[in-house]
C-alpha positions, -999 to +999 in steps of 0.1 A: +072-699-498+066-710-534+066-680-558+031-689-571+016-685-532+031-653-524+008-620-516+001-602-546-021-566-548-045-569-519-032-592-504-040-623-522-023-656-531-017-663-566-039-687-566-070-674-548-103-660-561-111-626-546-140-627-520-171-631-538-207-619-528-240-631-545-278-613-533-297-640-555-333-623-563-322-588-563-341-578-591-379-586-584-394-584-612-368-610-636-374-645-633-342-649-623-320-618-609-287-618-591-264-591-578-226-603-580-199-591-564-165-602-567-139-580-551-148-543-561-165-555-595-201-552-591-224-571-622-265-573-621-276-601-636-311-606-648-332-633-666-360-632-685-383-653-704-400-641-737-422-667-750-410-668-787-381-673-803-355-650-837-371-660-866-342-681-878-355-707-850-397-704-857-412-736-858-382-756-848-390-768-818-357-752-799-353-721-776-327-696-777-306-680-751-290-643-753-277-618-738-267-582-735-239-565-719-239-527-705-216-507-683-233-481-661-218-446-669-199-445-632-191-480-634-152-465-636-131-436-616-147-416-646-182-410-661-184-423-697-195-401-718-230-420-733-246-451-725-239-478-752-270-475-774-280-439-761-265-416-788-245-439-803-235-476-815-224-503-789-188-506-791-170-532-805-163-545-768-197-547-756-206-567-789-176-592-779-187-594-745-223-601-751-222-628-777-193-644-751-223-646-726-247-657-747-222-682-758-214-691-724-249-699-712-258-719-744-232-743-735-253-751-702-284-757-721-300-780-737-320-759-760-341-788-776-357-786-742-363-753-736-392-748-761-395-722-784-392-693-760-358-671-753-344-664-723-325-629-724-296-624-700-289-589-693-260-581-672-253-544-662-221-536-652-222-513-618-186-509-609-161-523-628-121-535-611-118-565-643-130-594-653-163-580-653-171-604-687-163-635-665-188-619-636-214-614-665-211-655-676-212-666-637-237-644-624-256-648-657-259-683-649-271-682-614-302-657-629-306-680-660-308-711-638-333-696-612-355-686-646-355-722-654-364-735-621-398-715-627-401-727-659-397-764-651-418-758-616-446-748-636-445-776-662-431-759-692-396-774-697-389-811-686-357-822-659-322-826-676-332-792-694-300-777-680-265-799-693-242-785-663-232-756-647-207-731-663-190-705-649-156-682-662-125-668-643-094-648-657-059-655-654-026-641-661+013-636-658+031-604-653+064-600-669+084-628-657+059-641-628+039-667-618+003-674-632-023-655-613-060-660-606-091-639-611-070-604-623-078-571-610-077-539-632-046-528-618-030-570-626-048-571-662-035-536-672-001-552-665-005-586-679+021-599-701-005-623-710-043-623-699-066-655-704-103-655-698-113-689-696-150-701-695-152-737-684-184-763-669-190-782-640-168-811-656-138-793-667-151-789-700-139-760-718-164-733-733-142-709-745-109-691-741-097-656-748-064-651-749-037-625-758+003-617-754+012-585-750+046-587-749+064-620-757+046-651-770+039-675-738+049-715-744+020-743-742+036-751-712+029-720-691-003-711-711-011-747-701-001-742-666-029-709-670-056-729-681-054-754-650-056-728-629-083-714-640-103-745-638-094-747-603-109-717-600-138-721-625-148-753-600-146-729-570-168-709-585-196-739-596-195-746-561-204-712-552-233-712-578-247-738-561-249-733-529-263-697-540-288-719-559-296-739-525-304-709-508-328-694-533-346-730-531-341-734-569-331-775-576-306-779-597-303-814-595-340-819-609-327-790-640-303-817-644-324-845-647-311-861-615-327-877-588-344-845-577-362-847-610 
């Protein structure tokens, strides 16, 4: 067997995604609310809509799209010690990891159509095994894209409001290994080199984090990183929308296509 598809921790090939769980409309009273799971990392996502926009945007005729970032106090083996924003500053971390998804979920949007209203992501991390910043962008999508299906269903954005779907996945190499998909805590603590990659429907990329923590990777292999994560990015997409089916929100019509 190749080294790239043997088991790794849990079980998995080096190439999979682990098992992945959405509950679209967990959260009744956001316009758009999901609860994703992906393996033992646990992210509620919500969407809301707040009819105006920062004042940097006022009377532009665009919307704006944010989003904040929180990890519940048992989200980890141990308690943290004070809610980000209760007692004290957000950490530098959360910062990072909020403007990433607000970032992320920009990308997707076309925000000369959304009017000037906001739409404010919140993801709320429940229980945390990694790449709970890559749950946040593609469970922040599913909520974002439900909160737009309300909005264009009642006449207040127009079709082709959405650009495409984006979703985000990790990857990384231990010392000396293969490249391996969607990390776990116990993989990215180890990780000779981590990637988050943030990609759309077409293989466009958003963004990529990326860091050596021992010696610096070629472009080959970090090449070799980034295709794999688009494999798994589209895996993902595909996911989104047949979460999106079920919770009778049209994409295609967000899209401007023939369901428009």
């Amino acid at each position: 067997m190749p080294e790239s598809l043997k088991p790794r921790f849990g079980g998995r090939r080096a190439d999979a995604l682990r098992p992945v769980e959405i509950t679209p409309g967990f959260q009744r009273n956001a316009e758009g609310s999901v609860l994703y799971r992906a393996g033992s990392t646990v992210v509620l996502c919500t969407a809301s809509v707040d009819p105006k926009v920062p004042p940097f945007l006022e009377g532009k005729g665009k919307g704006w799209i944010t989003a904040e970032y929180q990890m519940h106090p048992r989200a980890s083996p141990a308690r943290r010690e004070a809610r980000d924003g209760r007692g004290k500053a957000p950490s530098g971390r959360t910062l990072e990891i909020q403007r990433l998804v607000g970032r992320a979920l920009r990308a997707a949007v076309s925000l000369d159509k959304l009017g000037e209203r906001t739409l404010a992501i919140d993801c709320d991390v429940l229980e945390a095994d990694g790449g709970t910043r890559t749950a946040s962008v593609t469970g922040g999508f599913i909520a974002m894209a439900m909160a737009l299906d309300k909005l264009r269903k009642a006449g207040s954005v127009p079709a082709g409001v959405l650009r495409e779907p984006v979703a985000a996945t990790s990857v990384g190499c231990l010392e000396g290994g293969e490249p391996l998909l969607d990390l776990v805590y116990v993989e990215d603590s180890k990780a000779a080199f981590d990637l988050n990659v943030v990609a759309t429907a077409s293989g466009a990329i958003v963004e990529l984090q990326g860091t050596a923590e021992a010696a610096p990777m070629s472009r080959r292999q970090v090449d070799a990183m980034v295709d794999l994560a688009l494999a798994g990015v589209r895996e993902l997409i595909g996911l989104q929308r047949e979460t999106l089916a079920r919770a009778g929100v049209d994409l295609g019509a967000l899209e401007g296509g023939a369901g428009a």
